[in-house]
C-alpha positions in Angstrom: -129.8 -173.6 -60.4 -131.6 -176.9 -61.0 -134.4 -178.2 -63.3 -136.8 -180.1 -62.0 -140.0 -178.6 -63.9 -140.8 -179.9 -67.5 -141.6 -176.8 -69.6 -143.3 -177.1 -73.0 -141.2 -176.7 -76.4 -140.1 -173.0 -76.4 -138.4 -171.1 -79.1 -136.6 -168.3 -78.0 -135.5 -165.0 -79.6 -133.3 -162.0 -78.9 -134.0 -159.2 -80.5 -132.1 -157.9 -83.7 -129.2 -155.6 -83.3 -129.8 -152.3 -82.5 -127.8 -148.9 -82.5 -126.9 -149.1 -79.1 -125.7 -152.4 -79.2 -123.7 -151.2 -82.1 -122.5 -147.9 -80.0 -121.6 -150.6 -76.8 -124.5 -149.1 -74.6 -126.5 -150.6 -71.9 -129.4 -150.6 -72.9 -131.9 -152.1 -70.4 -135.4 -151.0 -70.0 -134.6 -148.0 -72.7 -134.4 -148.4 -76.2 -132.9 -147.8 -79.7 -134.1 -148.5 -83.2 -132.9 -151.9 -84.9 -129.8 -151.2 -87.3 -130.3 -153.0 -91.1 -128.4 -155.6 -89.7 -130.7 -156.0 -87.3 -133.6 -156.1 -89.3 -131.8 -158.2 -91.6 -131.3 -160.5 -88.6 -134.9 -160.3 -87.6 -136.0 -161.1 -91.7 -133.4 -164.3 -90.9 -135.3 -165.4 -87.7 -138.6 -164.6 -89.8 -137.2 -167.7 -92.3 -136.2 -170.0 -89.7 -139.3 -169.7 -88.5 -141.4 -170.4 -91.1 -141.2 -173.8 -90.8 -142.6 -174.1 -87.2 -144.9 -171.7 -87.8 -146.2 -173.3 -90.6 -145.9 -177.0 -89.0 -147.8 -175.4 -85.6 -150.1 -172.9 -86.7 -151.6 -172.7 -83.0 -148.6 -172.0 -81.5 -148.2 -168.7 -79.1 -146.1 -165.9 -79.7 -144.6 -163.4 -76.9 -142.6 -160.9 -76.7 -141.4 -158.0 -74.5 -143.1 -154.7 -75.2 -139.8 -152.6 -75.7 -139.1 -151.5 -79.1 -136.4 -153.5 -80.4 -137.7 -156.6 -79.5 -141.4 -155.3 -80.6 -140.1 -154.5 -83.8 -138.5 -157.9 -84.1 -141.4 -159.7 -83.0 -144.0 -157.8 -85.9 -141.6 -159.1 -88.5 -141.0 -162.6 -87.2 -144.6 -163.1 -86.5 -145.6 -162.9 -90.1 -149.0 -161.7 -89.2 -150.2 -163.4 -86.4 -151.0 -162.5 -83.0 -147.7 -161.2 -80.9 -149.4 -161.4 -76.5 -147.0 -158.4 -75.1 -145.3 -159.5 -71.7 -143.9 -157.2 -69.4 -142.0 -160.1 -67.3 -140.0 -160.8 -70.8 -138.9 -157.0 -70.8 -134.5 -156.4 -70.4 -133.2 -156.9 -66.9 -133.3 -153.1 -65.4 -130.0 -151.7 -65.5 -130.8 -149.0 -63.1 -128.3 -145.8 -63.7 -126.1 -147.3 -66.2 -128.9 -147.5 -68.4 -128.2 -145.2 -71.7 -124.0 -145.4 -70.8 -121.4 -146.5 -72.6 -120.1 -150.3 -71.2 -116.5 -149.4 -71.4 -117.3 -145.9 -68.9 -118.5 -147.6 -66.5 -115.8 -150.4 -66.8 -113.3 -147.5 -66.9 -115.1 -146.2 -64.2 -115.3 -149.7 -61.7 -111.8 -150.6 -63.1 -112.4 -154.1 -63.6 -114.5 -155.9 -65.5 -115.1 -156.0 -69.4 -117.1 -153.5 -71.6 -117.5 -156.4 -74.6 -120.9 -157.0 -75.2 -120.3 -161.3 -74.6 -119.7 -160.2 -70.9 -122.4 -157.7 -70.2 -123.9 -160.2 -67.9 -122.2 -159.0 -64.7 -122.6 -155.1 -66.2 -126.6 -155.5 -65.8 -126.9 -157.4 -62.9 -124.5 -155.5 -60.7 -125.8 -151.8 -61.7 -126.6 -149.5 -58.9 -130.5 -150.0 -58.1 -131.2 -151.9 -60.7 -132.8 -155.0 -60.4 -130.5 -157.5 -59.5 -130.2 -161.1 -60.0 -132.4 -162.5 -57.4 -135.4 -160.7 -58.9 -135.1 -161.3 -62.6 -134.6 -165.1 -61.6 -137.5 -165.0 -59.7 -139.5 -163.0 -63.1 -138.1 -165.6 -65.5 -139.1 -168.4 -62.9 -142.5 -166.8 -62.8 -142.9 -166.2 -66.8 -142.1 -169.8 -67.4 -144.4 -171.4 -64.5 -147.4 -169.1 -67.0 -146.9 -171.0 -70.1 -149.5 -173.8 -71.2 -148.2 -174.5 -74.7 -145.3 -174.4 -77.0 -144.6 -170.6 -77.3 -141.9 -167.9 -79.6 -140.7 -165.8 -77.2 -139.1 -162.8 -79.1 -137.0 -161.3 -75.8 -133.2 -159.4 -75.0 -129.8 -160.6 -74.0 -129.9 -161.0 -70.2 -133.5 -162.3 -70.0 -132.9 -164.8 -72.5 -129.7 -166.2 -71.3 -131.6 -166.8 -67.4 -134.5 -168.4 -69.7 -131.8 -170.9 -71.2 -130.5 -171.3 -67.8 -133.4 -172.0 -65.6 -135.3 -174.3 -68.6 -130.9 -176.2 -68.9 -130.6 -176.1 -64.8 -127.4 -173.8 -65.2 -125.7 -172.5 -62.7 -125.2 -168.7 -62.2 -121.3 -168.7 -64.1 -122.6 -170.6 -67.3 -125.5 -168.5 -67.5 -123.1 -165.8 -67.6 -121.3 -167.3 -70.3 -124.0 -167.6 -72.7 -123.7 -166.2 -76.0 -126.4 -163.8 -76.9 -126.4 -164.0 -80.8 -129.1 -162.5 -82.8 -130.7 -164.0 -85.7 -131.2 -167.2 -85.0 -134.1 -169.0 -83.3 -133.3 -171.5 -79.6 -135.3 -174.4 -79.4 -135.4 -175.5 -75.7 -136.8 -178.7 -74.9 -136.8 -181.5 -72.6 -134.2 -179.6 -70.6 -131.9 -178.6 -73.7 -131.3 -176.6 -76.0 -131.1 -176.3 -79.4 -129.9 -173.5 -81.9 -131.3 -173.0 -85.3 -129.3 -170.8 -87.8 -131.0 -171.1 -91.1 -134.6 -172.1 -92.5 -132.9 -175.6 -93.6 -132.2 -176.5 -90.1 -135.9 -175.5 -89.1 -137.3 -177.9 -91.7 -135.1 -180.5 -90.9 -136.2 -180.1 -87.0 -139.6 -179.8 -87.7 -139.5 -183.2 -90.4 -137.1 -185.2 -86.9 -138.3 -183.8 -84.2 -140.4 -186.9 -81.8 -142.3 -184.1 -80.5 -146.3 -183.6 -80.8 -147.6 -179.7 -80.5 -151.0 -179.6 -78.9 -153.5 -177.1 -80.7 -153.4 -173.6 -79.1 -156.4 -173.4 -76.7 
């Protein structure tokens, strides 16, 4: 998986944690409400945020229109306009969806039901979507954007966004980590994690990059 398309600055999100995450279900294109850890994580993203916000005031904000990352989005957004977009939306786990990871593990006998290697979980469920087609939605998402954007998304979805923007192949996608509360700056091909509002500012004060004004 190559990258030979320049993308504008993104800063990507996953969602906070949620009870399903905490319960070890696949979760997919259903939904469960953000834990207080996860809306304390989603408060944290909110101050490492601030900065750019504040520093790009024009900048676009999407986000997937299922709950958890909704919910995210409305508290990191701070009041501005969240765009919903359906091609950021969880990779579709098919009939796994709503299961417990270590069942169906039990059930394949191999594999893992830890949440760090639910990649191969989601992209191998019975007709769900598959790899080939969430490549070609993230491919598709990113070819949309204009202008530096927040992109509040999941775990899956987020990683192939890192991927595709880094030029990863398929087994380092896979080995990703999908941590909540913290904000990804991709850029130029790299990325870039910020873990407190202190790192923010101190991007934001060193970073060579202009932001255009949103249109």
């Amino acid at each position: 998986m190559t990258q030979s398309v320049t993308y504008p600055t993104l800063y990507l999100l996953r969602h906070g944690q949620t009870e399903w995450n905490v319960e070890g279900r696949l979760q997919g294109r259903l939904d469960s409400a953000l834990t207080e850890t996860g809306m304390a994580q989603a408060h944290a993203q909110r101050a490492i945020l601030a900065p750019i916000l504040a520093a790009y005031p024009g900048i676009a904000i999407h986000a997937s229109p299922l709950g958890r990352a909704w919910r995210t989005a409305s508290v990191v957004a701070e009041g501005r306009a969240v765009q919903a977009v359906d091609g950021l939306k969880e990779v579709f786990a098919g009939t796994w969806e709503g299961r417990l990871r270590a069942e169906v593990v039990a059930e394949r006998g191999f594999g893992s039901a830890e949440e760090k290697d639910m990649f191969s979980l989601f992209l191998s469920a019975p007709n769900g979507e598959g790899g080939a087609a969430l490549e070609a939605r993230c491919r598709a998402y990113l070819a949309s954007l204009t202008q530096p954007t927040v992109i509040i998304s999941h775990g899956v979805v987020s990683a192939f966004l890192r991927g595709i923007i880094c030029g990863l192949p398929l087994d380092e996608i896979a080995a990703l980590p999908h941590v909540q509360g913290v904000v990804t700056v991709l850029s130029g091909g790299q990325a870039r994690v910020l873990d407190t509002k202190e790192a923010a500012e101190a991007y934001v004060a060193h970073s060579p990059e202009t932001h255009p004004p949103a249109a």
